[in-house]
N, C-alpha and C positions, 0 to 999 in steps of 0.2 A: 745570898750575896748582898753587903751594905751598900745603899749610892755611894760614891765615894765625896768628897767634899770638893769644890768649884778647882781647886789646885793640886789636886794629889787623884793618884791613880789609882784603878779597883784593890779591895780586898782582895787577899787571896786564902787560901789553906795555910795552916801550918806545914803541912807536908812540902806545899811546894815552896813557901817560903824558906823551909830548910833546905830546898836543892837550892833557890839562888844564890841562898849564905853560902853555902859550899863551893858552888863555880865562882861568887866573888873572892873570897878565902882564897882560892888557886890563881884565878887570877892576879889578886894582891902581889899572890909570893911573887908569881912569876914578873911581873911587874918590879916588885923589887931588886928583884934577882940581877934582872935588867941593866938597871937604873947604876947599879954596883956596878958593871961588868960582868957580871956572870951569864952561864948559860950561854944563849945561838947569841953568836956574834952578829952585828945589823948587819943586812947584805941588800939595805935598799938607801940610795944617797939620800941628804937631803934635800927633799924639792925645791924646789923656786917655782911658781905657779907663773903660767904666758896670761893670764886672763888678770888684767887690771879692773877690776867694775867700777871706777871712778871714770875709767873710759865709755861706760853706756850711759851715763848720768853728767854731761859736759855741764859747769855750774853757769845758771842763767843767772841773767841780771836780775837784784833786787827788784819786785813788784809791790805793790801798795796789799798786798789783800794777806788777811791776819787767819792763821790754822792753829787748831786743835784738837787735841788726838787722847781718845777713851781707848782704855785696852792697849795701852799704848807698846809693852814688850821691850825687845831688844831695837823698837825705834824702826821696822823699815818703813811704816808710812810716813813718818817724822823726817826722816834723812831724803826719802825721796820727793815729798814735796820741798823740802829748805833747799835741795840742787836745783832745782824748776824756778829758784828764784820768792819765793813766801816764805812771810813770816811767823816763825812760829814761837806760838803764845805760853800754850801749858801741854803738860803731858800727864794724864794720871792711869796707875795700873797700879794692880792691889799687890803686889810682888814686888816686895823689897830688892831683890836682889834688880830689878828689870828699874828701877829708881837709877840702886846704884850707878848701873850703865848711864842712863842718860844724864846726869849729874852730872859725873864723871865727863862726860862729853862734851858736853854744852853745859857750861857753869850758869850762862846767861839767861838759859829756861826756867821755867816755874814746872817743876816735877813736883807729884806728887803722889807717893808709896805706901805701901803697907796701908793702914787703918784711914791713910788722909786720902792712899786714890782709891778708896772704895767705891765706887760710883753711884751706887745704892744711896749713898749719903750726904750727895753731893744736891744745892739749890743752884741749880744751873742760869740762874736770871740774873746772878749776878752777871755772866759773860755778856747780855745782851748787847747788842750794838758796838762791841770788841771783838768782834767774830763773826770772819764771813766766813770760812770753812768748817765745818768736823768732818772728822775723816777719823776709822777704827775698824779692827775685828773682833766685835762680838766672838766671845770663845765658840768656837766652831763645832766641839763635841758632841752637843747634843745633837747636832747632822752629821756629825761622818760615819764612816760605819765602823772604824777603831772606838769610834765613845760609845757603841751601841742603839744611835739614832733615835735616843726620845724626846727629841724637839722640845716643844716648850715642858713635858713634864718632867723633865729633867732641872735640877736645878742649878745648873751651869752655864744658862739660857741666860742670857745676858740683852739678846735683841730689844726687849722691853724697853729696858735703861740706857741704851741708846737712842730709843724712838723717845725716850721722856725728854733727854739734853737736846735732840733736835729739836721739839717743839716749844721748850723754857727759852732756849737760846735765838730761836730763830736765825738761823745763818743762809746767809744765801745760796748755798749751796752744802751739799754732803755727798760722804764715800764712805760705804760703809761694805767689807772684804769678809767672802765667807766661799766656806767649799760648796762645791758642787750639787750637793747633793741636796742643799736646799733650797733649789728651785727644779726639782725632780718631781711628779706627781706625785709621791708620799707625802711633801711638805707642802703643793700648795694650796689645801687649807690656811695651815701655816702664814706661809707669805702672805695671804690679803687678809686673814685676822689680824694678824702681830706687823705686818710693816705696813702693807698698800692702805688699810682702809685705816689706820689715827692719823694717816699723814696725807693721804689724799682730799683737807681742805685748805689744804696749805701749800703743797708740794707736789710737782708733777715727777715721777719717775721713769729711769729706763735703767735696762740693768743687759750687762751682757759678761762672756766670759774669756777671760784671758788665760796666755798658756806661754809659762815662764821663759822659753825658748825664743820664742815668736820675740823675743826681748835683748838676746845675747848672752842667757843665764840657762846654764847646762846640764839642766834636771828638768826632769818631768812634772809640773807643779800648775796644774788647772786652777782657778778660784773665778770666783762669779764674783761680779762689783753692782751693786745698787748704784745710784746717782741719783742724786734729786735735788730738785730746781725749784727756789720760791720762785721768781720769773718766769713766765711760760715763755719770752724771748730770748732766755738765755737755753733751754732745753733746746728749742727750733736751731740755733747756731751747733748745738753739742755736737761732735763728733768723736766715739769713743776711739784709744790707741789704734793706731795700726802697724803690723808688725813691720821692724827695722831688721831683724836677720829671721836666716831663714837657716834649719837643722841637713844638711847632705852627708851624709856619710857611707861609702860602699865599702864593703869589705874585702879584702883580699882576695875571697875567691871570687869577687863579681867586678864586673867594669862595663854594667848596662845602667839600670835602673836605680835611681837611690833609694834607699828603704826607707824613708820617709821624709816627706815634705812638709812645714807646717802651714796651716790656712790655703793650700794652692793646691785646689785635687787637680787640674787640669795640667799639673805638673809643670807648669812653667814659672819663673821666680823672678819677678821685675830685677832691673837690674840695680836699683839702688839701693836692696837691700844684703847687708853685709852676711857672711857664713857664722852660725856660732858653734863654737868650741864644743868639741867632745869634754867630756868629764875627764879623761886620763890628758889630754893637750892641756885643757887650762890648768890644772893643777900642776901641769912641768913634767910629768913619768913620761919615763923611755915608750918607744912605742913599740907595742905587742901583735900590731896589724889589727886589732881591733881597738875601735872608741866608741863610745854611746853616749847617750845623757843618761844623768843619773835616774835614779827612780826616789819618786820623792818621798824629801827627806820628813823624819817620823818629825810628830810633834812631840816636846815634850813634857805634855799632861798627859798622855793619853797611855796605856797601857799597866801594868800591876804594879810596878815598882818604877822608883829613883835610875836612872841606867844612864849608861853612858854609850850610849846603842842607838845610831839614827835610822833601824830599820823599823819599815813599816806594813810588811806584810811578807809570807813567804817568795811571791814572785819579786821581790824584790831584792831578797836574799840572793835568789838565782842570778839575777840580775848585776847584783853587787862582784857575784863570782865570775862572771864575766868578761868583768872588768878587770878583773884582780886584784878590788879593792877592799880591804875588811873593815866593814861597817859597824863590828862591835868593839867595844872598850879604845873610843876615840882619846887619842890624849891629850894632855893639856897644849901642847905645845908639838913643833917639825922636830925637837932634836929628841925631845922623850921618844915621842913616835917613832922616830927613825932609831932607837935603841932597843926598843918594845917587838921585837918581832912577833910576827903572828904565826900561829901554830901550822897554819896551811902558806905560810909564807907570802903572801897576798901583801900588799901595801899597807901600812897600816894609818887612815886619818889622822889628824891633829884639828885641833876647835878651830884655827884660823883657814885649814882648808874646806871645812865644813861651813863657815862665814863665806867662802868664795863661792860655792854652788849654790849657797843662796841668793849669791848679789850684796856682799855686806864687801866694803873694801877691807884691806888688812888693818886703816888707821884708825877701824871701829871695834874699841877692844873693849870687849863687854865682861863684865863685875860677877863675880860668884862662881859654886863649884864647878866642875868639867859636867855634871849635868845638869846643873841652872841653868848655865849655857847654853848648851843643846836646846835644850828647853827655848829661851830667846832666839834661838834661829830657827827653829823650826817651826814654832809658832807663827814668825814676822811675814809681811809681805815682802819678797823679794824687792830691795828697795830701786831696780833699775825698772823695774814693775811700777810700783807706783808713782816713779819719776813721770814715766809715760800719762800717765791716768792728770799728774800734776799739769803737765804742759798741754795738756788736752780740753782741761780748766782752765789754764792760762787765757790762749786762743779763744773762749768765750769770753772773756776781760777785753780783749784786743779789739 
């Protein structure tokens, strides 16, 4: 089997590439079928989603201090630092279509796409002293276990050129967003070759891990955040996020104990922080006597093919079924969706309800196909996520 290239998903067989032609083929039809009239009549309304995310990110006042973002996506570390109040400078990611979103959004940015946000190719000295933040995620593949985990030999390993703009640019501070798994004993070799020790004559570091819930955002979505501080009196002040709601949900047949609490084993939940939404309440569906958080949503690099498919493992699948939600052949839109039935009759997603379990509000309407898209949201940091991370920065300003 071929690596595959930094943006595209493994080789596969010709055999099985001819089954996916096939199920897309049938899909197509029945999709058109759809879209005509024809076939199962829709028999699920369309939704109106309860869950506002411009409500977990209230816009702070304008501060002095200037961000910039490598790997930049469909913008959630961009969007949730500029609500925390920072300005933001440039945006580069090698993905045209992740361009067009932010362009499209922010005219007043310096984006920069395709061949120009290559990062590799970038002399980062020009930013000097126009930059007190970077903030990014390093494509995450070569540590998850969907990319197959081969850390730096993998060449989709981007950390490097990260740790290069940190040290050309010198910024007062950095955030730089990865899964889990790479600060796991497999990886840290890893971590003190490739981050702790180019950066440890410059920068003190602390790194800890966030959990998308613990935020007001209704999927299950762990990530580890680096932080590093040219000032060692600005680390002494740091104080990473702490959680603003908290996940309770009992099920019908139970009215004792909730099945899970986040951050609070001793089961108790201060009182100011808020409840966050099951996946079926924020997105607006009737209630079935069960809610969950979602299970999180797939990235999309990772996997054989193009898809329009936000699952990310079989238990998630399960998961999805649960809910009554169908995770494959999301559509572009709530009224296709709401046409588009699904074969087990399950709800069927739309890219804007798929924006909302991440933390993207609906006025963030991102550029290219129904699975570029995907792609940009499932990559990005939930952006009510890094709002938090932002004002957490702020507060060492203050």
């Amino acid at each position: 089997m071929l690596t595959p290239s930094p943006h595209q998903g493994w080789n596969i067989t010709e055999e099985q590439r001819e089954i996916y032609r096939q199920r897309s083929k049938a899909s197509s039809r029945a999709k058109k079928q759809a879209l005509n009239g024809e076939g199962q009549k829709p028999i699920h309304p369309i939704n109106i989603p309860n869950l506002n995310p411009e409500k977990l990110m209230p816009q702070m006042p304008k501060n002095r201090w200037r961000t910039l973002s490598l790997f930049s996506g469909g913008g959630g570390l961009d969007l949730g630092f500029e609500r925390a109040g920072f300005t933001h400078i440039s945006s580069y990611d090698i993905l045209v279509e992740a361009g067009n979103t932010l362009r499209n959004l922010r005219p007043n940015w310096q984006i920069f796409s395709g061949e120009k946000g290559d990062v590799k190719k970038v002399d980062w000295r020009s930013y000097r002293g126009s930059v007190d933040i970077i903030h990014g995620g390093p494509p995450c593949q070569p540590f998850s276990i969907a990319g197959r985990q081969k850390g730096k030999e993998d060449n989709r390993d981007m950390f490097p050129e990260f740790i290069r703009a940190v040290l050309e640019i010198e910024p007062l501070i950095f955030v730089a967003e990865n899964v889990t798994a790479l600060v796991s004993k497999k990886f840290g070799k890893y971590v003190e070759e490739v981050i702790e020790s180019p950066l440890a004559p410059r920068y003190k570091l602390t790194k800890f891990i966030l959990n998308a819930p613990d935020f007001g955002i209704p999927q299950i979505r762990k990530r580890v955040f680096f932080v590093g501080f040219r000032d060692e009196k600005y680390l002494a002040k740091y104080q990473p996020p702490q959680p603003t709601h908290y996940w309770h949900h009992l099920p019908t047949n139970q009215s004792a104990k909730p099945v899970q609490l986040n951050l609070f084993d001793n089961g108790e939940i201060p009182e100011k922080l808020q409840r966050c939404m099951g996946t079926r309440e924020a997105l607006g569906l009737p209630n079935i006597g069960f809610d969950a958080l979602s299970p999180t949503l797939r990235s999309g690099l990772t996997g054989p093919r193009h898809t329009t498919s936000i699952l990310s493992s079989v238990s998630a699948q399960k998961a999805w079924e649960k809910l009554h939600i169908w995770p494959n052949g999301v559509a572009e839109n709530r009224e296709k969706a709401h046409l588009f039935v699904a074969k087990n009759n399950h709800f069927r997603l739309s890219v804007p309800d798929c924006g909302i379990i991440q933390g993207f509000p609906e006025s963030w309407q991102f550029s290219g196909a129904v699975y570029q898209v995907l792609g940009q949201i499932g990559n990005a940091v939930p952006p009510p996520m890094s709002y938090q991370i932002a004002v957490s920065i702020a507060q060492v300003f203050s």
